[in-house]
C-alpha positions in Angstrom: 21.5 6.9 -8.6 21.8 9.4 -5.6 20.2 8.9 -2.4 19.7 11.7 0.5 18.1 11.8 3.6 15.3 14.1 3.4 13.9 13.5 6.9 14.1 11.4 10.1 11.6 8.7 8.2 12.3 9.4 4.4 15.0 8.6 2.0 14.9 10.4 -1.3 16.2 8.4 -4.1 17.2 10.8 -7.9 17.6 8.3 -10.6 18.4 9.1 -14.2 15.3 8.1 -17.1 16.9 7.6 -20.3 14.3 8.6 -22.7 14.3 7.0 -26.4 12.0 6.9 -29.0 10.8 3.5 -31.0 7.9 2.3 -33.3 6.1 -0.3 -32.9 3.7 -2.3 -34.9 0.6 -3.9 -33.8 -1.8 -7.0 -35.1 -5.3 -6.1 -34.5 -5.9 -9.7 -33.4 -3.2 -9.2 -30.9 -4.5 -6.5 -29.5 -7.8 -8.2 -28.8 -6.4 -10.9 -27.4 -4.3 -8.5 -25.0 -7.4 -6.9 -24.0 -9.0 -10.0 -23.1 -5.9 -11.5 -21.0 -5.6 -7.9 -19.5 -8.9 -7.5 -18.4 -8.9 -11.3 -17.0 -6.0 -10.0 -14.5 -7.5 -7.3 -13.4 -11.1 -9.1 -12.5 -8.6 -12.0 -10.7 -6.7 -9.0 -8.7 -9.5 -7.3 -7.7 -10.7 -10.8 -6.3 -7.5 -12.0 -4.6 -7.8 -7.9 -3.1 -11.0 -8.5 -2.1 -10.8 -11.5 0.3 -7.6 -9.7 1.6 -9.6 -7.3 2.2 -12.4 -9.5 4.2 -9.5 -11.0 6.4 -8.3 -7.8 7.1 -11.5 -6.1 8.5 -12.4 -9.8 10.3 -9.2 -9.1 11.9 -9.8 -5.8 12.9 -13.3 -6.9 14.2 -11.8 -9.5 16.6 -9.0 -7.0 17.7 -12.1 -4.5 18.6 -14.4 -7.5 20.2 -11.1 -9.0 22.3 -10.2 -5.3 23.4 -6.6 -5.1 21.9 -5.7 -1.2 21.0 -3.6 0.7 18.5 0.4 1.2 19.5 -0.6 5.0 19.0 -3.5 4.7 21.4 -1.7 3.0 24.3 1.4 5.7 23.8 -1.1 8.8 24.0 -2.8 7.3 27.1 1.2 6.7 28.9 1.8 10.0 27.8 -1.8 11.3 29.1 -1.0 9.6 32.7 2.6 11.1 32.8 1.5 14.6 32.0 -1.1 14.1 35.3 1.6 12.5 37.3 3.5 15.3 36.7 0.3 17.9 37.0 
């Protein structure tokens, strides 16, 4: 693999795909059965994401009702009151 630095925050990473070709065979029955069990997944991890989801925005609620304020928020307003300190 080769890694570079392509930024101050990203790190490129090049890795080599070796490409083959195979066959494979499939059981109809199988198949079914793969569809059901894959579909099954998917409904439970869009359910798990969903509750995460609910905690997350209750969070965010209580941060807005308690007053606490992005990191980005508080650094524009220091920067804001240097700039006028030094205005």
């Amino acid at each position: 693999m080769e890694y570079a630095k392509k930024d101050d925050v990203t790190l490129s990473v090049t890795k080599p795909v070796e490409v083959k070709e195979e066959t494979k065979e499939y059981d109809l029955d199988f198949l079914k059965q793969q569809e059901v069990d894959i579909l099954k997944q998917m409904n439970d991890f869009v359910d798990a994401r969903k509750v995460e989801l609910e905690e997350v925005r209750e969070l965010i609620a209580k941060c807005e009702e308690l007053g606490v304020r992005s990191k980005v928020d508080v650094a524009l307003e220091a920067e804001v009151s240097r700039e006028e300190v030094i205005n």
